[in-house]
FIMI-772014 format. One record per atom (N, C-alpha, C): residue in three letters; x, y negated, z. Coordinates in steps of 0.2 Angstrom, whole numbers, plus 5000, padded with zeros to 4 digits. Layout:
% FIMI-772014
AlaXYZ;...
% end
This chain:
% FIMI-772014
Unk510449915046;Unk510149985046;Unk510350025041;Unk510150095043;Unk510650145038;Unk509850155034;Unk510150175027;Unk509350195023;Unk509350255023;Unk509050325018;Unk509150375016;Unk509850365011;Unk510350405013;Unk510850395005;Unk511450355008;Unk511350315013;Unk511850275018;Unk511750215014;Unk511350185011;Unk511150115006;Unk510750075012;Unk511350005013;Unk510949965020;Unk510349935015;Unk509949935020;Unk509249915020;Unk508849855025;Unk508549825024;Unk508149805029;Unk507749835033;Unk507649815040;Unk507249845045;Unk506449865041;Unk506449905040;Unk505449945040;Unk505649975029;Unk506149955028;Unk506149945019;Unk506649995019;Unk506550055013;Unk507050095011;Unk507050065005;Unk507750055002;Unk507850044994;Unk507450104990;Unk506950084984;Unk506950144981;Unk507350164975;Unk507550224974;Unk508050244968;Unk508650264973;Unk508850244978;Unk509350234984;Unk509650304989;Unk509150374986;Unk509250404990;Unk508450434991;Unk508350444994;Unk507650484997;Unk507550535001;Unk506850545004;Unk506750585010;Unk506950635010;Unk507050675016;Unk507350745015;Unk506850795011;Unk506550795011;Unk505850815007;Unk505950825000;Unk505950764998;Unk505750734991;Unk506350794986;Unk505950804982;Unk506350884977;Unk506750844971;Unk507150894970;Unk507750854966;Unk507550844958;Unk506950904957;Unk506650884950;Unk506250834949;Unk506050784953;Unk505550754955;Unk506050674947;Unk505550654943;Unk505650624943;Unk505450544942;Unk505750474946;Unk505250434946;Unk505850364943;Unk505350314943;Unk505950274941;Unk505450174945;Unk505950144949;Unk505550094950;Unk505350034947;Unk504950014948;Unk504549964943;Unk504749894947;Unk504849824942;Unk505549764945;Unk504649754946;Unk504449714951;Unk503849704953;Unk503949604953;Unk503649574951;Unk503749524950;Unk502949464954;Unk503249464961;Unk502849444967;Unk502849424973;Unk502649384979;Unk503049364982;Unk502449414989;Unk502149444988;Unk501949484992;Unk502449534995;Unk502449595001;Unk502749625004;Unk502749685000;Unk503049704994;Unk502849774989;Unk503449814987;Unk503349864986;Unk503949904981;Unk503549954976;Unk503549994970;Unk503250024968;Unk503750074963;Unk503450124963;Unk504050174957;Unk503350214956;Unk503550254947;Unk502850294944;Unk503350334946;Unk503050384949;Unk503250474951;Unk502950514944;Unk503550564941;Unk503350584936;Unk503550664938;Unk502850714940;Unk502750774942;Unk502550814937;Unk501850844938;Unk501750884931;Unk501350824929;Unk501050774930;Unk500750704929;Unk501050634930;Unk501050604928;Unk501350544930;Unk500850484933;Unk501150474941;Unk500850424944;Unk501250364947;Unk500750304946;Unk501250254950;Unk500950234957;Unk501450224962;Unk501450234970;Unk501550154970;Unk501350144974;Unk501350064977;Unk501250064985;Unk501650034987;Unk501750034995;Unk501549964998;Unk501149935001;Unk501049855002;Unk501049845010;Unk501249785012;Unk501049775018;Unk500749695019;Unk500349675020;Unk500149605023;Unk500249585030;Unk500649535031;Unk500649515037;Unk500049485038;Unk500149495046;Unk499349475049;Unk499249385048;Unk499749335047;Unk499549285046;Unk499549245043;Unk499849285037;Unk499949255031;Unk499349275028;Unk499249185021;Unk498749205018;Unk498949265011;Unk498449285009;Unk498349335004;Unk497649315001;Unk497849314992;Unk497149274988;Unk496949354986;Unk496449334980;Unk496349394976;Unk496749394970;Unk497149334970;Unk497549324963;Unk498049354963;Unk498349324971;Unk499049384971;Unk498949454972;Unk498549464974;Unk498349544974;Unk498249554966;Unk497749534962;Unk497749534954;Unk498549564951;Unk498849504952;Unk499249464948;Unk499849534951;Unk499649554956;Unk500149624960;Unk500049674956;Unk499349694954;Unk499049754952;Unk499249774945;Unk499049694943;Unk499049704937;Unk499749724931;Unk500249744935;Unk501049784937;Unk501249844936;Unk500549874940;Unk500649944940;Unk500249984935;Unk500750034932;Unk500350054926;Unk499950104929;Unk499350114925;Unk498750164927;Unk498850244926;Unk498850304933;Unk498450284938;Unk498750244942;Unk498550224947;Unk499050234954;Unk498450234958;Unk499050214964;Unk498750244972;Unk499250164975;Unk498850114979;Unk499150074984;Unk498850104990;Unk499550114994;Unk499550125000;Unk499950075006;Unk499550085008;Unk499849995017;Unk499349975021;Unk499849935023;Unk499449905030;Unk499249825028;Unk498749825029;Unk498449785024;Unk498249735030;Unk498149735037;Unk498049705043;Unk497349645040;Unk496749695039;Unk496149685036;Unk495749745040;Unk495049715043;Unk494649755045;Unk493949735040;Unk493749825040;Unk493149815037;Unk492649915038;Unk492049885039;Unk491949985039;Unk492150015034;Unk492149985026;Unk492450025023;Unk492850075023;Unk493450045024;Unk493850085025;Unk493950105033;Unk493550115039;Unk493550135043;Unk493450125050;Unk493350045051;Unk493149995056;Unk492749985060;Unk492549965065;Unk491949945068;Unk491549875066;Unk492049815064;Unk491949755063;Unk492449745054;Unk492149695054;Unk492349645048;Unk492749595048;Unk493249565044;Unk493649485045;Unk493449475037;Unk493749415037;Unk493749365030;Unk493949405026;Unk494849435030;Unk495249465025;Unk495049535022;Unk494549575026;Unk494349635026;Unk493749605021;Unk493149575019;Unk492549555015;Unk493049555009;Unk493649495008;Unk493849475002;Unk494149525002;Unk494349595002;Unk494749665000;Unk494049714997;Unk493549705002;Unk493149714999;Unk492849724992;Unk492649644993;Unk492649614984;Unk492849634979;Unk493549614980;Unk494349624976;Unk494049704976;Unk493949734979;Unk494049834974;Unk493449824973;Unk492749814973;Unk492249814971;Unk492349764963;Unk492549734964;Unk492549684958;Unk492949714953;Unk493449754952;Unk494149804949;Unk494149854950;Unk493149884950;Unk493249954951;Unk493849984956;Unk494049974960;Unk494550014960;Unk494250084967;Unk494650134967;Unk494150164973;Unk494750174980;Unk494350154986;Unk494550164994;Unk494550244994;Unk494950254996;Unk495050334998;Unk495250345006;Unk495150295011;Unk495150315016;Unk494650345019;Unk494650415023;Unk494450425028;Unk493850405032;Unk494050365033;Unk493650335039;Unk494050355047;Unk494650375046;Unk494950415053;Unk495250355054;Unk495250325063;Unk495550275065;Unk496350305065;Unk496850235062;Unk497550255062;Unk498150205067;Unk497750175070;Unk498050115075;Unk497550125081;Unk498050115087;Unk497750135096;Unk498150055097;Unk497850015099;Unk497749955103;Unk498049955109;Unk498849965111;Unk499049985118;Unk498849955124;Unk498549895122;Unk498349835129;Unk497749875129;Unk497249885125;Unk496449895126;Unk496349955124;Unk496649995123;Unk496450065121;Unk495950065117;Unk495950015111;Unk495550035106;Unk495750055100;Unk495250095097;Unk495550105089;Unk495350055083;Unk495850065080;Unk495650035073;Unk495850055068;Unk495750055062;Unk495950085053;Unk496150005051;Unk496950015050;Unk497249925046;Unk497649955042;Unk497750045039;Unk498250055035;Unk497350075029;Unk497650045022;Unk496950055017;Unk497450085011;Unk496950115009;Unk497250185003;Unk496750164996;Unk496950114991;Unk496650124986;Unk496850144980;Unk496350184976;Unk496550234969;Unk496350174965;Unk496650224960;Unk496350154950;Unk496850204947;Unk496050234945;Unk495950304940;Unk496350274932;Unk496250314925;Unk496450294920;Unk496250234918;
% end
């Protein structure tokens, strides 16, 4: 698969540093962090009139995930940031009708590390067989 920049990439993964969105402004600048983890992650601080670091995460739906490797992830990114992904975790927190294991221990985990959910509450997944919605993508902040 072609990335941004003509740098092959895996299916769903753009290399960071490799080129970028048509969007993304040429003064921008960010640099990526070697993230040392066996979760699904990539991360770069974005240095604007502020500097913040982005984290992009994805959990497969059947793989386990602890609180440790989530910790041991976090604890990575330098303060602020923002993780964003599909976290394949229900919870009303961030925007559900129902609850799972994995949604209660995500719960914890940002209650536990202060950290703050900034989702919506707007569903972002339509269930093609059943026409249901559900919120599986989670938006967490961690302020200074």
């Amino acid at each position: 698969m072609q990335a941004w920049g003509g740098a092959v990439a895996t299916p769903g993964w753009v290399p960071l540093g490799r080129g970028g969105p048509p969007h993304q402004k040429r003064n921008t600048r960010f640099s990526e962090i070697d993230l040392k983890t066996g979760l699904h992650a990539a991360a770069a601080t974005i240095s604007l009139e502020k500097t913040l670091t982005v984290c992009s995460l994805y959990l497969p739906p059947n793989s386990p995930v602890s609180k440790l490797s989530l910790a041991e992830l976090f604890e990575q990114l330098p303060k602020p940031f923002l993780v964003l992904g599909h976290f394949n975790a229900y919870s009303p927190a961030w925007g559900n009708f129902r609850r799972d294991g994995r949604g209660r221990m995500l719960e914890e985990f940002t209650a536990e590390n202060d950290f703050i959910i900034l989702n919506s509450g707007e569903q972002t997944f339509v269930h093609s067989a059943y026409q249901t919605l559900y919120c599986r993508r989670m938006f967490l902040g961690c302020p200074q």
